[in-house]
Structure formats: C-alpha cells, structure tokens
Backbone as numpy.savetxt, mean C-alpha at the origin, in Angstrom:
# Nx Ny Nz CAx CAy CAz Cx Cy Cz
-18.23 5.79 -10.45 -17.25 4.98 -11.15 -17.85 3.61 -11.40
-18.44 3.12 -12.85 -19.04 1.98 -13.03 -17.60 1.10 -13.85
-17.80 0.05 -13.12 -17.21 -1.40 -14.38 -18.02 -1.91 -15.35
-16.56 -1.95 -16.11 -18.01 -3.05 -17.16 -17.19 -4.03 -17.46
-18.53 -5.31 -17.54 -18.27 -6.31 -17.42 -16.87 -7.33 -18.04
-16.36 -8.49 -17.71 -15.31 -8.64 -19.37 -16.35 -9.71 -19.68
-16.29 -9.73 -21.26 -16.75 -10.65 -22.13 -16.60 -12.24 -21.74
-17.58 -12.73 -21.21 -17.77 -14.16 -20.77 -17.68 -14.37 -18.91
-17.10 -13.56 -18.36 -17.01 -13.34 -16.88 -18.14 -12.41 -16.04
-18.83 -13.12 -14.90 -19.80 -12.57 -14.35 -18.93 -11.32 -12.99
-17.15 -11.22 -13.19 -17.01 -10.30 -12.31 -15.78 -9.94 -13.22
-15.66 -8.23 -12.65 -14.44 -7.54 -13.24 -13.04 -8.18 -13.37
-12.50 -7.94 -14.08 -10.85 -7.83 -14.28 -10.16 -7.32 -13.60
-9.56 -7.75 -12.31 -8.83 -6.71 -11.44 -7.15 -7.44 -11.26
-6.43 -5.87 -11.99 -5.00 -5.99 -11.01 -5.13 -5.30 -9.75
-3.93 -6.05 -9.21 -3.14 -4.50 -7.96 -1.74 -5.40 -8.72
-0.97 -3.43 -8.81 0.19 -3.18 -8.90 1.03 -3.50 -7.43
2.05 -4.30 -7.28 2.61 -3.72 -6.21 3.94 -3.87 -6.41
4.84 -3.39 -5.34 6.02 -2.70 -4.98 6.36 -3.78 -4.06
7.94 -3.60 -3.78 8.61 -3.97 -2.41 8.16 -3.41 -1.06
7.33 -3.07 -1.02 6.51 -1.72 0.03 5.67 -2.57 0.74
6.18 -3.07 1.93 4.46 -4.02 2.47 3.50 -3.21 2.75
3.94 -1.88 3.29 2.51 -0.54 3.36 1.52 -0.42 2.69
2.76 -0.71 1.27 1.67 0.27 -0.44 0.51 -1.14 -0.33
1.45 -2.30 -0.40 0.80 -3.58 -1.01 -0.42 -3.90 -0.06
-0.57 -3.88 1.45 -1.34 -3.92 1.85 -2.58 -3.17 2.11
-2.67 -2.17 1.56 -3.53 -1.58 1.44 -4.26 -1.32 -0.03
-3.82 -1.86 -0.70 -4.29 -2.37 -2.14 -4.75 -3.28 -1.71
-4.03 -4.39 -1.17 -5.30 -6.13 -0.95 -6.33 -5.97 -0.26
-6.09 -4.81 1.27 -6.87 -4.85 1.72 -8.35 -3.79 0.83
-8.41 -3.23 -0.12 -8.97 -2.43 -0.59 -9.76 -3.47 -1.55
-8.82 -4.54 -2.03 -9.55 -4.98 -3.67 -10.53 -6.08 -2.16
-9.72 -6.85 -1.58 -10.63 -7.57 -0.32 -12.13 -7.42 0.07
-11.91 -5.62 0.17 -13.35 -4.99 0.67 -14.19 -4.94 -0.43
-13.47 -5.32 -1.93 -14.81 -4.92 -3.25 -15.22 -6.25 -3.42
-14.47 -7.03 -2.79 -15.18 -8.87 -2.84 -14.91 -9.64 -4.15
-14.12 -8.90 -5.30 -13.71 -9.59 -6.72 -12.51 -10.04 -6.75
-12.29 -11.34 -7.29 -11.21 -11.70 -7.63 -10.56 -11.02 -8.11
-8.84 -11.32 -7.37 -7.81 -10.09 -8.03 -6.47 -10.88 -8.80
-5.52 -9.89 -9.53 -4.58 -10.62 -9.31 -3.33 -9.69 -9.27
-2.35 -10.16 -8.94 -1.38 -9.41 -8.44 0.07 -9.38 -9.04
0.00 -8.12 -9.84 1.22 -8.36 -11.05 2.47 -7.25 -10.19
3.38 -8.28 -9.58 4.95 -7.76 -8.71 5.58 -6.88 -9.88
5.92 -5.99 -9.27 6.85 -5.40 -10.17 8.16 -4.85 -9.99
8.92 -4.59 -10.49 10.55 -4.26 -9.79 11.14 -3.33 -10.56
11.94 -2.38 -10.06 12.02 -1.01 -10.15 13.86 -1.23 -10.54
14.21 -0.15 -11.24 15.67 0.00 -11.77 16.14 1.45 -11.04
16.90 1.89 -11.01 17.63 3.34 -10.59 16.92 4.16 -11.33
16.33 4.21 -12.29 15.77 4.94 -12.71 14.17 5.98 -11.98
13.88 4.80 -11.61 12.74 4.67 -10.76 12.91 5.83 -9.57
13.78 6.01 -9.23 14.34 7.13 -7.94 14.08 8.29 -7.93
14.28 8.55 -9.91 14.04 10.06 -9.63 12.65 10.65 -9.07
13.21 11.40 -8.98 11.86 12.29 -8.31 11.73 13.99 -9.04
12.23 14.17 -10.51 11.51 15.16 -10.76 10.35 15.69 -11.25
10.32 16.89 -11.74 8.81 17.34 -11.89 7.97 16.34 -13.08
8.82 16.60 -13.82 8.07 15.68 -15.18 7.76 14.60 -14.81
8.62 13.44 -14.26 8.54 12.20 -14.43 7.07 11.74 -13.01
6.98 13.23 -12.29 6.01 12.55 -10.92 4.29 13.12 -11.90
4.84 14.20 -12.41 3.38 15.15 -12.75 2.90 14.49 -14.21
3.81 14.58 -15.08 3.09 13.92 -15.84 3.45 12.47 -16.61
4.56 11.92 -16.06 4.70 10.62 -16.24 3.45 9.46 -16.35
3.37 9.08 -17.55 2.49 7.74 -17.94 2.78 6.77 -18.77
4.23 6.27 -18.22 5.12 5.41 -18.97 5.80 4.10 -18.15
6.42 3.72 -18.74 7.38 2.71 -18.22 8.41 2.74 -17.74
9.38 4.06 -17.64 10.62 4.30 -17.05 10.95 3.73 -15.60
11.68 3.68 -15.93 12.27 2.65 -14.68 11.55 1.65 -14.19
10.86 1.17 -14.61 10.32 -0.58 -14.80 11.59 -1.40 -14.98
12.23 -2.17 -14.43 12.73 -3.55 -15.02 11.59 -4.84 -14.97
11.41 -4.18 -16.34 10.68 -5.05 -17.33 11.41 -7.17 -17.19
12.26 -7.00 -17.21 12.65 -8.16 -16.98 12.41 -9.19 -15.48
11.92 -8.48 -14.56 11.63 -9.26 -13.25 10.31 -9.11 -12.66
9.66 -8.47 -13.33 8.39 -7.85 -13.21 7.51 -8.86 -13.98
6.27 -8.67 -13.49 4.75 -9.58 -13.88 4.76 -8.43 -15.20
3.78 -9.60 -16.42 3.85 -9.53 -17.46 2.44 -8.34 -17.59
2.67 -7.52 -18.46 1.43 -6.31 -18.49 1.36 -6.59 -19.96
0.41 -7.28 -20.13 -0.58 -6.95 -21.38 -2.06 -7.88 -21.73
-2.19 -7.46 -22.54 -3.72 -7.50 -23.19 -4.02 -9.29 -22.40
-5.34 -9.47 -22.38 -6.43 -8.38 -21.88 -6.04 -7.59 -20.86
-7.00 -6.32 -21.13 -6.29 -5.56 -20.17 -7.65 -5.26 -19.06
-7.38 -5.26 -17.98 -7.99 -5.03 -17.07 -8.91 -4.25 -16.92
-10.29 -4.84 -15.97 -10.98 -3.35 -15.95 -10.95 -2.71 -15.00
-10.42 -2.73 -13.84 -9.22 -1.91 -12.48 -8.00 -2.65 -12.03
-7.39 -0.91 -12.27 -6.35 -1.32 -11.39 -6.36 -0.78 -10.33
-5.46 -1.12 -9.24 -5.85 -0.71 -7.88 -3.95 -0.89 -7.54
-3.56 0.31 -7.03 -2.24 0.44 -6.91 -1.75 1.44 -5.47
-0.40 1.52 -4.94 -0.06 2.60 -4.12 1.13 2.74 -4.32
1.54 3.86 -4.00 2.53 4.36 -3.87 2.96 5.15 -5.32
4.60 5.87 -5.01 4.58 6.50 -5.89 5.74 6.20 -7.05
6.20 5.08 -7.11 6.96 4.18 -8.02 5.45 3.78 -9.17
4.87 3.31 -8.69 3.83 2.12 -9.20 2.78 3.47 -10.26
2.44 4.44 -9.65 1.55 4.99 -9.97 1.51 5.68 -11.84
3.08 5.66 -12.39 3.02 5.67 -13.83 2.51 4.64 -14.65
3.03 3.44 -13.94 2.35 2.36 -14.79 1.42 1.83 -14.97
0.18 2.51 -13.72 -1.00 2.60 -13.73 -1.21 3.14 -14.91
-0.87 4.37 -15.26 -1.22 5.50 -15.64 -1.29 5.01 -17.38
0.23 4.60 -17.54 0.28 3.47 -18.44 -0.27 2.90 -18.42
-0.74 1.39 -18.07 -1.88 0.88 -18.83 -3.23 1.64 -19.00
-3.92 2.62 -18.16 -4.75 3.24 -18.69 -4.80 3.80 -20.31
-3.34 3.72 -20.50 -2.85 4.91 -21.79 -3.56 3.69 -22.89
-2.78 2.51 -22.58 -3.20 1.46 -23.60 -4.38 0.76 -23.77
-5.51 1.65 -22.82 -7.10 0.94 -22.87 -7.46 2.02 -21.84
-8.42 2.75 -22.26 -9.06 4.05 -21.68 -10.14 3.16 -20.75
-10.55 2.60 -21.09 -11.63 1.85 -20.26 -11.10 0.96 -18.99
-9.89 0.59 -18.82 -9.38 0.78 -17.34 -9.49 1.45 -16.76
-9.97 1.34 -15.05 -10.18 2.23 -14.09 -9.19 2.28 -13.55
-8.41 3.41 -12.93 -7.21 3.03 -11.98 -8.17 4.06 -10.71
-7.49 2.82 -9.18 -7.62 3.65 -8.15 -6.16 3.86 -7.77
-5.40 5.05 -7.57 -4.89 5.38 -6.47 -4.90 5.44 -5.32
-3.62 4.76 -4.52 -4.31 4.82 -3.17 -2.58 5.88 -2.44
-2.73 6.36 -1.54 -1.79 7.07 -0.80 -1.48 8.61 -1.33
-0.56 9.21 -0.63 -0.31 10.82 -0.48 0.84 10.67 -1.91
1.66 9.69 -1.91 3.00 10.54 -2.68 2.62 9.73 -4.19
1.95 9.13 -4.31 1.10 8.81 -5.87 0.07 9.49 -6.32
-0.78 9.65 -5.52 -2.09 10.13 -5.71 -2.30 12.05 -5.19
-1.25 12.70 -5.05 -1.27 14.28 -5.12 -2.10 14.97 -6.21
-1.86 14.27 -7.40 -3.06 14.80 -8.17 -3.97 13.92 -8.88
-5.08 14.33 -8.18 -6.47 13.42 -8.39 -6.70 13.30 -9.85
-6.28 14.47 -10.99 -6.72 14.54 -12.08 -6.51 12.82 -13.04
-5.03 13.06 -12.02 -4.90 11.75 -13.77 -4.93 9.82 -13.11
-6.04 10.19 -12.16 -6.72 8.88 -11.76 -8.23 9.09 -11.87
-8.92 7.96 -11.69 -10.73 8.05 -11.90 -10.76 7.87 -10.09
-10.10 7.47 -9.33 -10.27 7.87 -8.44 -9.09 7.59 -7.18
-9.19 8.50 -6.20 -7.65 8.53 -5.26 -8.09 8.40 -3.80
-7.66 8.10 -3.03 -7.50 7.54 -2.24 -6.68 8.13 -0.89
-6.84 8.88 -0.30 -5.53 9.53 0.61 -6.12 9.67 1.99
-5.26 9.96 3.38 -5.85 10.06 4.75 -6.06 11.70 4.53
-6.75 12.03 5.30 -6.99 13.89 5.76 -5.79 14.27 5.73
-5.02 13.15 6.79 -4.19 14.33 7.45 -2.99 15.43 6.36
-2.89 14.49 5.05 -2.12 14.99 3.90 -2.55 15.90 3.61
-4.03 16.64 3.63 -4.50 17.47 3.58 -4.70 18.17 2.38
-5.04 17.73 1.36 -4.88 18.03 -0.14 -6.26 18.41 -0.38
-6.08 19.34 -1.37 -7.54 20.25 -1.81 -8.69 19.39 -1.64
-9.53 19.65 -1.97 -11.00 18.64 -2.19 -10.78 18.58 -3.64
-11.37 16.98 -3.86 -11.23 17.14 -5.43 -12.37 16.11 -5.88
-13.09 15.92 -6.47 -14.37 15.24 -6.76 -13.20 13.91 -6.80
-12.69 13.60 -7.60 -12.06 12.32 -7.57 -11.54 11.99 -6.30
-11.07 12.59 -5.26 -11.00 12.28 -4.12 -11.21 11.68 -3.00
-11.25 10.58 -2.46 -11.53 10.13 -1.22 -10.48 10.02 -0.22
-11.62 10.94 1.29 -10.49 10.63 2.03 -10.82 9.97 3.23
-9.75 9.37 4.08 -9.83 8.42 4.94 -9.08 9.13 6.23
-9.87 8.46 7.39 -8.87 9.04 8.44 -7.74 8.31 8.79
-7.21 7.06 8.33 -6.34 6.32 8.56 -6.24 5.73 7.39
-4.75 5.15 7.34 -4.79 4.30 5.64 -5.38 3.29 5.85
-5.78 2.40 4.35 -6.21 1.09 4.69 -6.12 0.26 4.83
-6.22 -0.82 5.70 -5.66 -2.21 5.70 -6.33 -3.24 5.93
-5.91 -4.31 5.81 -6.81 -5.34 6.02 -7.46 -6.17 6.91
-7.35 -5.25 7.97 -7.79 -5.73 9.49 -9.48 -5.54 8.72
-10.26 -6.66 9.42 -11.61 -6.77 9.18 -11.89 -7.25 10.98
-13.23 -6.73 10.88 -14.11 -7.82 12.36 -13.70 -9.57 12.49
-14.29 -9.76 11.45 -13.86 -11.37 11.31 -12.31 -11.68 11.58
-11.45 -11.16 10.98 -9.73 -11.37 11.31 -9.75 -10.82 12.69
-10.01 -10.41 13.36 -9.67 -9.46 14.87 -10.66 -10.88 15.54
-11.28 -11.57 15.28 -12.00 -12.52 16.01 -11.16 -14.02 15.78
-10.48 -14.26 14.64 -9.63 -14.71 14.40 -8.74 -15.07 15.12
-7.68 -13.65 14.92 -6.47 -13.33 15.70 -6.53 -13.63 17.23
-7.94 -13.07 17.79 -8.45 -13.51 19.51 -8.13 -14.97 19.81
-8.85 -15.46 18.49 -9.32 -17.05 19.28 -7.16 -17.91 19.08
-6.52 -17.61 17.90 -5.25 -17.58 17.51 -4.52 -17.47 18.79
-4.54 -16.51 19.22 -3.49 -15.32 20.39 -4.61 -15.21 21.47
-5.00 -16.25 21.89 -5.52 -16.12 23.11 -4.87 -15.76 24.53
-3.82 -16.64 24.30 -3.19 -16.67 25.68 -1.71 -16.25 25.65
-1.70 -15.04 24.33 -0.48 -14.55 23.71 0.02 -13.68 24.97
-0.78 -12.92 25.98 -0.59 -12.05 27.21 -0.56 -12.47 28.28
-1.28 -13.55 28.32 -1.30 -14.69 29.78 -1.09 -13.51 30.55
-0.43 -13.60 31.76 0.03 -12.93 33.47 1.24 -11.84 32.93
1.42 -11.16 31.91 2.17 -10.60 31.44 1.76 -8.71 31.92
3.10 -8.79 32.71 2.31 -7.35 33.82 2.54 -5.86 32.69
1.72 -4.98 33.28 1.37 -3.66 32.82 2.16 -2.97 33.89
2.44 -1.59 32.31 1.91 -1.77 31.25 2.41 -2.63 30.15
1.47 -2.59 29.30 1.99 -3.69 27.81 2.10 -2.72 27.02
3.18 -2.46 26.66 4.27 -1.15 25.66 4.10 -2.40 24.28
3.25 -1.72 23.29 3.42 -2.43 21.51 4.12 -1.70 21.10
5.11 -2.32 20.73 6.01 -1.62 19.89 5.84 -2.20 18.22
5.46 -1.41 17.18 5.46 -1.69 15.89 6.64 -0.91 15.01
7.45 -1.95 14.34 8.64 -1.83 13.54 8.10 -1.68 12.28
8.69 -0.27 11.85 8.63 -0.45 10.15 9.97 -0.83 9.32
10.46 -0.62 8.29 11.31 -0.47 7.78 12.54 1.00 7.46
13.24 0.46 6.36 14.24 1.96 6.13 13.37 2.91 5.20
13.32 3.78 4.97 12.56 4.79 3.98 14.04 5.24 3.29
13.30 6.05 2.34 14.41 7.03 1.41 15.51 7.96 2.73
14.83 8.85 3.59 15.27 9.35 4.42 15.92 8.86 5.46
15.84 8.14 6.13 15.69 7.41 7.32 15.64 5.65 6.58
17.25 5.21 7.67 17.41 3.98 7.46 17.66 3.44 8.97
16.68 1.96 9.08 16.63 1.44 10.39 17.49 0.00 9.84
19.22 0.18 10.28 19.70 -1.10 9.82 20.08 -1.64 11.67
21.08 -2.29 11.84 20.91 -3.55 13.20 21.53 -2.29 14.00
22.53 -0.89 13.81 22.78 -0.31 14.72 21.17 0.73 15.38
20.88 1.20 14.28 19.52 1.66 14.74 18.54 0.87 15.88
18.57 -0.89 14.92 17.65 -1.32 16.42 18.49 -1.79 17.24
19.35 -1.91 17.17 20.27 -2.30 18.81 20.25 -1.10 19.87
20.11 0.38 19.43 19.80 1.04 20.19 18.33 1.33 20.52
17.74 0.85 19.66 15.83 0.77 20.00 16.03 -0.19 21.08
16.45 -0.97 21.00 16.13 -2.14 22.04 16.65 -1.80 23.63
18.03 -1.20 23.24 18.49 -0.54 24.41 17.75 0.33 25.64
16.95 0.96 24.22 16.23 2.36 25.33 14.94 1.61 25.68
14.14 0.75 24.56 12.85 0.18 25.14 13.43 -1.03 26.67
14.33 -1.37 26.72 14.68 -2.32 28.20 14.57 -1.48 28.96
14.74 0.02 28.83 15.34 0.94 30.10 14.12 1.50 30.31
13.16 1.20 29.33 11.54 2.02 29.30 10.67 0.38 29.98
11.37 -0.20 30.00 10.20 -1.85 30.73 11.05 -1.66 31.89
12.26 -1.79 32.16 12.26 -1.91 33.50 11.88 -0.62 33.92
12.05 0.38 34.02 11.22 1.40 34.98 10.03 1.61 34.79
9.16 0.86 33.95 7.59 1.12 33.84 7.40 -0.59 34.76
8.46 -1.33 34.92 7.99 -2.49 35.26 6.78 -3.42 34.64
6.72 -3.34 33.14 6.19 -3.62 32.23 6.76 -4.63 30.95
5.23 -4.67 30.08 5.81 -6.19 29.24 6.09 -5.10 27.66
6.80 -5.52 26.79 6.91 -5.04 25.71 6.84 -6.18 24.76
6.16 -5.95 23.42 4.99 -6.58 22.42 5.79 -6.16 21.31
6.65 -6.52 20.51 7.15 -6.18 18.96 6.51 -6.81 18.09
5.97 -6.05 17.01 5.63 -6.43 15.78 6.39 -5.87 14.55
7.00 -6.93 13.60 7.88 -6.17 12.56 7.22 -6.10 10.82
C-alpha cells in the first residue's frame, strides 16, 4: 500500500474518521501516531438512521446515510490520501470518500466495520474475530492503542506514588461504557460497586478504577 505524495507537501494527507466511541477513536490515533504523519480529525455525528443494521446498508453501503451532515466535520476536496477509521457507523463514509477520489487509501480498523476486507485497501482486526485470511488483512492479537514505551515511562514518573502502602491484592478495575446490547447506567454501577467492596474486603485488598 504506497501514498502519494500531495502537491507541494513533503507528507501525506491524513484523516481519521471518528465516532462518539472512545474505543473506535483511539485506536485510529493511536494507529495514525505509529505512521508519524500529521493527521486530522474530521468528528462526525450520526442520525437514527445510522442504527440500521441491514444487509445492504453494512455490505454494500458507500454513502452518506445517516450522517447528520449538519454537526459533523466538513468532507470535501482536497481529498485525502488516507483515511484511517473504526468502527461500523464510520466505515460507509470511508467508503464514500474513496467513491469521490479512488486514490484515497482507507484503513479499516476493527471486527464490525472491517468483516469484509474487499471494499478497504486495507483492514485491521484482532485473531480472536477470527475471519478468513484475506491479503488485505491484518491481524493483531489485541486492538490498538496508544500506549507506547515512552507514555508507560511517562505515566511511571506521573503516578509514581499513585500505590504508595496500598495493600494486596490491587484489583484494576476498568469501566467501559453502554453498548447497543448492554447498558451500564448509575443502577448497574451502584451494584458494581456493591459487589467490588464485598470482593476488597474479603481479599483485604486495594481496588484501582479506570473509566
């Protein structure tokens, strides 16, 4: 997968698409991060439309539907020479601007955008999704993010004395959000919190939340 250059600039043209999704979004920054080119980052915001989930609109959708175009970063010319996107809201409008300049690269990144490798130049997914081999394919054993060596040396010198005399075990607890399926609103964590007190006092241990 080669770039080519834009006219007067010694580095590529790069979007990332992103979503309300801190998952999708971080693993797009952390991805464009690791190619070392300036990026930029066109928000975008989704209508009811956006929800569906049938065959047409996931398989061969390469449009604008359910875009609200009105709150969303502006898409047009010049047009980019990658985009770099996740998830599976975002992944038509990739697809879309490819439509409007063939010479955009789009990467896909994740399982519920990137199922079929065909209509990206290249995708992005962990094993464990387990999807055919596909030359456009890359896979990862974990998604990606933007933890680097340098940030983890960072974070040390930051959070040094974030554990001080703080007895074991040290239970991390990491919070995500609500999904389509599954919604974590204040009754959900009022009972998380419930059962993790009843899991520190009988481990006689410290507990670590990250949200």
């Amino acid at each position: 997968m080669e770039l080519q250059q834009v006219e007067d600039k010694s580095e590529p043209l790069v979007w990332l698409l992103v979503d309300d999704r801190p998952g999708n979004t971080t693993q797009s920054v952390g991805l464009a991060q690791a190619l070392g080119w300036p990026y930029e980052t066109k928000q975008l915001h989704f209508t009811a439309l956006a929800k569906l989930r049938n065959h047409w609109l996931r398989t061969y959708g390469a449009n604008l539907l359910g875009l609200d175009r009105a709150r969303s970063a502006v898409l047009s010319p010049p047009w980019p020479n990658l985009v770099i996107t996740a998830g599976l809201r975002t992944a038509p409008i990739a697809r879309w601007i490819k439509k409007q300049n063939n010479k955009t690269l789009v990467i896909q990144i994740g399982r519920k955008g990137g199922h079929i490798a065909d209509h990206f130049d290249a995708v992005i997914t962990c094993g464990y999704a387990q999807f055919p081999p596909h030359p456009q394919r890359i896979e990862t054993s974990i998604p990606i993010t933007r933890v680097t060596p340098q940030s983890l040396i960072e974070a040390n010198h930051e959070w040094e004395e974030l554990f001080q005399d703080s007895p074991h075990p040290r239970i991390a607890l990491l919070v995500g959000g609500s999904t389509t399926r599954h919604q974590f609103d204040a009754s959900a964590a009022g009972q998380l919190g419930i059962e993790l007190a009843a899991l520190c006092e009988e481990a006689e241990g410290s507990i670590f939340a990250i949200t």
